[in-house]
C-alpha atoms as one frame of an Amber mdcrd trajectory, in Angstrom:
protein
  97.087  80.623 111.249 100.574  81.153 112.082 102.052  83.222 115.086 104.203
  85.891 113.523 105.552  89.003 114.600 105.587  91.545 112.053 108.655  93.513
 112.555 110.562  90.020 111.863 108.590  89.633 108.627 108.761  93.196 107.268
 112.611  93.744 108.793 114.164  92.917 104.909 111.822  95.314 103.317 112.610
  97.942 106.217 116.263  97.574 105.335 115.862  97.383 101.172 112.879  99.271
 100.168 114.233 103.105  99.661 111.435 105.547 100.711 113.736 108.199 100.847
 114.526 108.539  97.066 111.308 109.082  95.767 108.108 107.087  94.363 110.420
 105.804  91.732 112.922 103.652  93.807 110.447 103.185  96.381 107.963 101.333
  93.855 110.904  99.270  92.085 111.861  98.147  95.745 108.289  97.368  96.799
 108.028  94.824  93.943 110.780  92.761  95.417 108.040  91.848  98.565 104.529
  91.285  98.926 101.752  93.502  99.176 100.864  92.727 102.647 104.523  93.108
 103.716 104.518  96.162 101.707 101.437  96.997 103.494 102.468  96.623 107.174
 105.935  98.802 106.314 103.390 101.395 105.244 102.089 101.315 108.575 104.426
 100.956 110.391 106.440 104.301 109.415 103.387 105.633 109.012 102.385 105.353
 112.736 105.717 105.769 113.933 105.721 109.303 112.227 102.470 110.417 112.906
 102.767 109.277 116.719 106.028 111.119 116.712 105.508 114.417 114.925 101.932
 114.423 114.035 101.024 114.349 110.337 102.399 117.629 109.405 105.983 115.799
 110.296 105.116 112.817 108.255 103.963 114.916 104.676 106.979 117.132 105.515
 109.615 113.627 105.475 110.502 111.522 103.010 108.298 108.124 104.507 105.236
 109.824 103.163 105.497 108.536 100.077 104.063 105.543 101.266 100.845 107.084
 102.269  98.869 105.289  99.132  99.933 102.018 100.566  99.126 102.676 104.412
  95.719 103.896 103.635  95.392 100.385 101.621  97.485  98.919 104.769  95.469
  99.920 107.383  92.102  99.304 105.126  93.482  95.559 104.918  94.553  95.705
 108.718  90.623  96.600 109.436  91.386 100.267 110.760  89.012 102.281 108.511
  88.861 105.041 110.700  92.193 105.745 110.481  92.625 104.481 106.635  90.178
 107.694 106.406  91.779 110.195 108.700  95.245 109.562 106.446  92.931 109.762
 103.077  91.211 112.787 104.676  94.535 114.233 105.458  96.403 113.830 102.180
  93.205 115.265 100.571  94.136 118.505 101.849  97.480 118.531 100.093  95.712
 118.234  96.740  94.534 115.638  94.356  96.033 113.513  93.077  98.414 113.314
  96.169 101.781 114.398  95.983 103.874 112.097  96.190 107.593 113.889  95.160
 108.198 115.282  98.829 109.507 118.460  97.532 106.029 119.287  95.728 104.509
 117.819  99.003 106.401 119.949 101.160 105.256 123.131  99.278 101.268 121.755
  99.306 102.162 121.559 103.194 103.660 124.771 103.208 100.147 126.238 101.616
  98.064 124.025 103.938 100.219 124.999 107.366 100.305 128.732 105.890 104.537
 127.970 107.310 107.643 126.582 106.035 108.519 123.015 107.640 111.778 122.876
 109.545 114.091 121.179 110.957 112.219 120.913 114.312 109.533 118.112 112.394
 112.591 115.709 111.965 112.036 114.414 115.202 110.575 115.087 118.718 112.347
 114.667 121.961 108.437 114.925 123.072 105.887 112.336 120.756 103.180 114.358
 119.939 100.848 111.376 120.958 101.819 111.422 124.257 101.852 115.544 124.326
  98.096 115.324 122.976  97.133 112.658 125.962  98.743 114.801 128.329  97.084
 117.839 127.145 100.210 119.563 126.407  99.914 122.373 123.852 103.705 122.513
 121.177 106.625 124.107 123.249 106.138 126.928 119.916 102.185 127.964 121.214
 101.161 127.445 117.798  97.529 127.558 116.996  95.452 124.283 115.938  96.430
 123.224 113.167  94.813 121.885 109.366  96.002 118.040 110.900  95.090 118.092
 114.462  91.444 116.608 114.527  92.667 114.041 112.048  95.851 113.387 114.261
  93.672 112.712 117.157  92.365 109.522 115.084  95.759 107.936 114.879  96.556
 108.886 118.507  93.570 106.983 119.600  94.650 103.613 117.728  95.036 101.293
 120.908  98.788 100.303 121.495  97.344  96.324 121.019  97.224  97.494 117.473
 100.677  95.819 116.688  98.919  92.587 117.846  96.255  93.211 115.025  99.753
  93.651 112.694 100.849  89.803 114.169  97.702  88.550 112.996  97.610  90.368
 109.826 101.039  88.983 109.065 100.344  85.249 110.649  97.390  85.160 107.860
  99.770  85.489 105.068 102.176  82.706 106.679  99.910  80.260 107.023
C-alpha cells in the first residue's frame, strides 16, 4: 500500500467538481474522478460542515448535495456509525432525500420549525468544539431535531484523516 495524503489526491476534484450548482453539475463533474476520490470529497465537506455548523448548517448549504456519496464514503472509510447518523439525519428531511437545496432548505425549515439564515454560513465558534466545551448556541436555542445525531460526528477521533490516508493509499497502490 502506498502512503498518500488525501487532500493531495482529492485537491483536483475539490477545485472542479461544482457542488454548488446542483445534483446536475455536481454528478457530470463527479464522473470525471473516481468513486473513492469522489468518496473522500464527500467526506471531507461533509465533516468540515458538520464540525463547523452542525448538520442543520450542512442541509441548509449547498455541499449537502453530496450527502448520498458521504454516507457511501464513510461506509467505505469503515465509519458506520457515522454513515448512519448522516442516513438517520437526512431521513428526517424526507424520502427520497432532497437533494435541490432549495427543496432541502424548506424540508429543514419544517424539521427546525425556523427559517435558516445567514448565521449557518459559517461559525466564528465550531460547533464541535462548542459541544466539547459544553457551550450551549450564543441564540439559547432549544435542542434541536440534529443534535444527538451531531454528537456522532463530533465524536469521530481527529486520527480519522489518517483512516482517509489509508483509504486513499489503497486505491494508489
Amino acid at each position: 500500500m502506498s502512503k498518500a495524503d488525501y487532500w493531495d489526491e482529492i485537491e483536483e476534484a475539490f477545485e472542479k467538481v461544482d457542488i454548488y450548482s446542483g445534483r446536475e453539475a455536481f454528478e457530470r463533474d463527479a464522473a470525471n474522478h473516481p468513486d473513492w476520490k469522489i468518496d473522500l470529497l464527500a467526506v471531507h465537506w461533509t465533516m468540515s460542515e458538520v464540525m463547523n455548523g452542525g448538520l442543520e448548517q450542512y442541509f441548509a448549504n449547498p455541499t449537502a448535495v453530496l450527502a448520498p456519496e458521504a454516507v457511501l464514503g464513510f461506509e467505505r472509510l469503515g465509519n458506520q456509525e457515522v454513515a448512519d447518523a448522516l442516513r438517520s439525519a437526512m431521513a428526517k428531511l424526507g424520502d427520497p432525500y432532497p437533494t435541490d437545496q432549495d427543496e432541502r432548505v424548506t424540508k429543514l425549515t419544517e424539521v427546525t420549525g425556523r427559517e435558516p439564515d445567514d448565521d449557518l454560513a459559517f461559525s466564528l465558534a465550531p460547533k464541535a468544539v462548542m459541544s466539547e466545551l459544553n457551550i450551549e448556541g450564543s441564540d439559547g436555542e432549544e435542542e434541536g431535531p440534529f443534535d444527538e445525531l451531531e454528537e456522532i460526528f463530533f465524536a469521530v477521533p481527529d486520527e480519522f484523516e489518517e483512516v482517509m490516508d489509508e483509504y486513499a493509499g489503497r486505491h494508489l497502490g
